[in-house]
N, C-alpha and C positions, 0 to 999 in steps of 0.2 A: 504494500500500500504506500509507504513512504518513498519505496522505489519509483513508485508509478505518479504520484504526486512530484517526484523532483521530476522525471522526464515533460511533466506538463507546465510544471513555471518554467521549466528552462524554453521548452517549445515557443512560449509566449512569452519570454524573454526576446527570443528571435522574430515572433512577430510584430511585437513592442518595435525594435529597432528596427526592422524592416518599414515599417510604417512611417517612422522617426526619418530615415530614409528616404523613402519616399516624399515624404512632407516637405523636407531641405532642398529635394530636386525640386518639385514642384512652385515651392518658395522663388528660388531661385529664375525661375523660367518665368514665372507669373510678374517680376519686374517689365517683362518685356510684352508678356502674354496674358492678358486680362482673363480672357477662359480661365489658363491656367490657374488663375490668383484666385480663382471663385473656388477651388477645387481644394485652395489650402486651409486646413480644420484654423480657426481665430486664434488658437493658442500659438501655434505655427506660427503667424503670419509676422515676417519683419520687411524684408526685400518687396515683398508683394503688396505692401501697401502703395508701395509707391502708385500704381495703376488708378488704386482706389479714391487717394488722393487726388491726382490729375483728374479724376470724371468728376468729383466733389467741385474743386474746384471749376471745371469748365461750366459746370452745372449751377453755379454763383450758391452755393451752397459752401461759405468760407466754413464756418463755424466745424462742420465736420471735414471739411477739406483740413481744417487747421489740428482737430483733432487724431486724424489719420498720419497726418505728419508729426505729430507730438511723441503717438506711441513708436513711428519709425524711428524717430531718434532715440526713444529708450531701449529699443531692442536691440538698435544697430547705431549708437554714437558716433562711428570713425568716418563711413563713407558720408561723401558729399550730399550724396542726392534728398536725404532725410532732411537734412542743413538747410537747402535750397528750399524745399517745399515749404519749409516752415518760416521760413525768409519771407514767399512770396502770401502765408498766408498771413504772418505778424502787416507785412506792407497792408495789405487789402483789410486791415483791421482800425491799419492808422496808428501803428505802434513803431514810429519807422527808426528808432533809437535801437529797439532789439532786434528788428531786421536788418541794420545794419550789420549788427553783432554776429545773427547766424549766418548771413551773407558773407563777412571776411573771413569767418571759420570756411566756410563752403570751401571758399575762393580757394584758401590753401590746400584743403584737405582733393577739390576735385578741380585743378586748374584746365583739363581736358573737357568739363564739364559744359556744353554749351549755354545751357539752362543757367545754368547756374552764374556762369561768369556775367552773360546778359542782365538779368536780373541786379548784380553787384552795380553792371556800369548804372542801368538806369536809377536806383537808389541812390548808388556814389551821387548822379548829376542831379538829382531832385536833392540832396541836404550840402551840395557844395563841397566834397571830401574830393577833387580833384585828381591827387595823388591816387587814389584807389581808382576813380574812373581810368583814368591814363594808364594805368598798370594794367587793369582788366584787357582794356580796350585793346594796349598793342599784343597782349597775351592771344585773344581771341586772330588777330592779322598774322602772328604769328602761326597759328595753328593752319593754316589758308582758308579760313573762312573771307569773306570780299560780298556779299550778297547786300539787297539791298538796308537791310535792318541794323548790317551792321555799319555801314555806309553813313546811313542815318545820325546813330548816334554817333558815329568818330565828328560827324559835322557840327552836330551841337557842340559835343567836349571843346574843340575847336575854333564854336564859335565867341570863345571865352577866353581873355588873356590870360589867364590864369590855367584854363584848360590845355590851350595852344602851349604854355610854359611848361606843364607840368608832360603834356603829348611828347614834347622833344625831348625831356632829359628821361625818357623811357626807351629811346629808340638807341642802339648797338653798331655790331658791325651786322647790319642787316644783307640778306640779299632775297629768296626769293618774294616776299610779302612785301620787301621796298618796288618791287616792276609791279605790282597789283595797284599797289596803296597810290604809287605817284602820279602814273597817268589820272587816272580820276580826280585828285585830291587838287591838279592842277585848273580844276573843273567845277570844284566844288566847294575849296576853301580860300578864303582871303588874304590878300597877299601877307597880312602882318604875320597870321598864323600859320603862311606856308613859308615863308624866309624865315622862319624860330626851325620848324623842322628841316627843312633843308640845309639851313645850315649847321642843326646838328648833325645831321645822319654826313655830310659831308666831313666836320670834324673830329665824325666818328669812327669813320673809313668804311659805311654803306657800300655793299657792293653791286651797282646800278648796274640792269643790263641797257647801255646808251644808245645801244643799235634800235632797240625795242622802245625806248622813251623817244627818242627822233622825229620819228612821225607824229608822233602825238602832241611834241612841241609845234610842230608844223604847223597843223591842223589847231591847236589852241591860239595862235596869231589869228587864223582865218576864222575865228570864233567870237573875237573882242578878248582874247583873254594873252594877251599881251604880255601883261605883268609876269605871270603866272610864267609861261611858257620861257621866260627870260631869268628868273629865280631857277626853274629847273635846272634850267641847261647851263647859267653860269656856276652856279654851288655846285653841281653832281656832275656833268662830263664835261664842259668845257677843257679843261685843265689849261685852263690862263688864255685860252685865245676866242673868248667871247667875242663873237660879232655885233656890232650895235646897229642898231636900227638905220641910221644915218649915215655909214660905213659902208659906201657902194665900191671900194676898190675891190680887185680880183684879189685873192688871195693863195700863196703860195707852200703853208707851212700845214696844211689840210693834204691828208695824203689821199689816195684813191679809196681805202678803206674807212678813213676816218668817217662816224654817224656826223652828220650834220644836223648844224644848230639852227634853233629857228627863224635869223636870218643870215645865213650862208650861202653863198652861190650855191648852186645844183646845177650840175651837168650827166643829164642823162645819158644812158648809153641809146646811139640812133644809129640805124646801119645807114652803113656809107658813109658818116661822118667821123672825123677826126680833129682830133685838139693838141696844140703844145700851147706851152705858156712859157713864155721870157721876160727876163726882168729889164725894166729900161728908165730913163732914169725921172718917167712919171709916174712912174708902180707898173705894175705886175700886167703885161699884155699877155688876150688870148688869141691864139693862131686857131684858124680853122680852116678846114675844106670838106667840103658836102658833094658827092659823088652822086645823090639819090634827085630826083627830080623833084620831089614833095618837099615840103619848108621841114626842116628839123628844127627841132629845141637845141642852140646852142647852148644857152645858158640862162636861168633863172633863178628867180630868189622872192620872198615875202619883204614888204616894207609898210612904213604906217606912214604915208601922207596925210597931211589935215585938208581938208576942203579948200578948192583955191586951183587958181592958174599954175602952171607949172611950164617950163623949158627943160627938154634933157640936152643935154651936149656929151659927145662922143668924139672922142681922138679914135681914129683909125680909119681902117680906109676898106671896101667891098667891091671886089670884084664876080661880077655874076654873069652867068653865061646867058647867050642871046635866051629870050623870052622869059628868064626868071628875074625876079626882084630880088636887089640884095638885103642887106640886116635889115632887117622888119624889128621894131621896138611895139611890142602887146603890152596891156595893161589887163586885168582882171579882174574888179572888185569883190570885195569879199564882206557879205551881212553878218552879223551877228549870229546869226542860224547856221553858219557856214555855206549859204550858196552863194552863188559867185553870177558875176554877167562881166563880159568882157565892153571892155570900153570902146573899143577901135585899136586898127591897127596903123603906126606910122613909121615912114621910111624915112631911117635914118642916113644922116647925109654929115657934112662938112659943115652946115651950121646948126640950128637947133629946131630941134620936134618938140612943137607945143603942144600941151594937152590940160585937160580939164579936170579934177576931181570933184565929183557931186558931193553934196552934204549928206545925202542919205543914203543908205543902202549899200556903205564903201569904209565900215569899218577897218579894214587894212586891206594892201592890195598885193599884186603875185605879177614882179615885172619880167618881163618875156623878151628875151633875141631870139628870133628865128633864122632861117636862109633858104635859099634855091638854093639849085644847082651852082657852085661857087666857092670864092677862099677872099680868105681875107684876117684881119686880126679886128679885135675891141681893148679899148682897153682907155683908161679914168673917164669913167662916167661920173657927168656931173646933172645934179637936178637941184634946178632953182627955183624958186615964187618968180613970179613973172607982177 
């Protein structure tokens, strides 16, 4: 009898913990899997609230959303996500002193944690803790998150001197979240706030890919964003040989690889045409010859004219064979929106091509050489108010 009574507590001993078992997978799986989470006996339940929580919650049902997350943290103190819920159900209560609290606990305990670290920035930027938003925030760009929510709030923290101060001294030797974060930011943030981070992440030794910010410098000129595209390129690739706006000489010290700044010559590759460049002692002339019968893009670049008459003047000289025209000078304008309407085209000669900029609809413009069939060199362009 005592024989047969040990074989059967011990029996159910074994199905005791098989159950116990079962109930920890179950627990376990129910974080992810709500079915699951219904499945596990209340005693069980630590991981698996989590689910419970979130439907309380979604369901404006704080009171038990808050109470689902209270017993998560007693059963399970260390992971983040317990932290977090009760973070956002303290916030939604209006207790945002102790949301605070379980939000920074989170923050450390679950920095992978998306939920979680969101939550931190938007608290941090509703009670002004700066330092905590900025830390979350570049945490979360770190991770490669870029969507729009987080977009969002980098904008606000940002749009705050103190946010912007506190955004820069969190940035590193960055590189792949600096190509995400820049192009955009050059779009989205104000020059005060994007000169604090540019020029940390430059004095930090940020590792830009410049090939890949290039065009997007381009394209921010042709936008009205000017500023912007000129902070980029001179703190992050320039490396000392920034073009300025007003700086139409050819330049020599740009190698065939080097990414180009947002106002730098551009010379396309065109078949059948060919370039050298010599130095002479009014700067930097371009030699060409155009083999193709259709006009190529010698050479162009972005410039910000203000509204107003204009003369361009050109030293060089165009030889073009019978029925083509030689260097044609295009202008472009470029809206706010980025589209463009080209102005007319004028042939350039030995004295000066007048031309006109509108007031409207010609935020900056994109100046054009072309050719026929032809050779010849360009070289100091000059443009004046007339």
């Amino acid at each position: 009898m005592t024989s047969l009574f040990g074989r059967l507590a011990w029996f159910a001993i074994l199905v005791l913990a098989a159950l116990l078992a079962i109930g920890v997978e179950l627990d376990r799986e129910g974080r992810r899997n709500p079915s699951a989470a219904m499945l596990v006996p209340p005693p069980l339940r630590s991981s698996s609230l989590q689910p419970f929580a979130q439907a309380a919650y979604g369901g404006k049902h704080v009171d038990q959303g808050l109470a689902f997350a209270k017993a998560m943290v007693r059963r399970r103190p260390v992971p983040a996500e317990g932290l977090g819920l009760l973070a956002y159900g303290q916030l939604q209560k209006g207790d945002k002193d102790a949301a605070l609290r379980s939000l920074i606990l989170s923050g450390d305990r679950g920095w992978r944690d998306r939920f979680t670290q969101e939550m931190l920035v938007m608290l941090a930027l509703q009670a002004g803790k700066w330092d905590v938003a900025a830390q979350r925030t570049v945490a979360l760009w770190r991770i490669g998150i870029s969507d729009d929510r987080l977009r969002a709030m980098t904008a606000e923290l940002l749009s705050r001197p103190q946010g912007a101060d506190a955004f820069a001294a969190q940035v590193g030797r960055e590189k792949y979240w600096a190509n995400a974060f820049l192009p955009w930011s050059g779009l989205a943030i104000g020059p005060d706030a994007l000169r604090k981070v540019a020029d940390s992440m430059a004095r930090k030794g940020a590792r830009v890919d410049c090939a890949a910010l290039s065009p997007r410098t381009l394209a921010l000129v042709r936008m009205g964003r000017a500023e912007a595209a000129s902070i980029l390129w001179r703190d992050l690739c320039a490396n000392g040989r920034f073009t300025e706006p007003t700086a139409l000489a050819f330049r020599e010290d740009l190698g065939d690889d080097a990414p180009i700044g947002p106002f730098d010559w551009q010379y396309p590759e065109e078949p059948g045409l060919e370039r050298t460049f010599t130095q002479a002692k009014s700067g930097i002339v371009l030699h060409y010859r155009n083999r193709e019968p259709l006009r190529s893009v010698v050479a162009k670049r972005n410039a910000l004219l203000k509204p107003g008459n204009y003369a361009a003047h050109l030293d060089g000289a165009a030889r073009a064979e019978a029925g083509f025209r030689p260097i044609v000078f295009q202008i472009i304008c470029y809206a706010k929106d980025g589209s463009g309407r080209r102005l007319g085209d004028g042939e350039m000669n030995a004295g000066a091509t007048a031309f006109f900029i509108p007031d409207t609809l010609c935020e900056s413009q994109e100046l054009i050489f072309l050719s026929g069939r032809g050779e010849g060199e360009i070289g100091n362009l000059q443009i004046v108010p007339r």
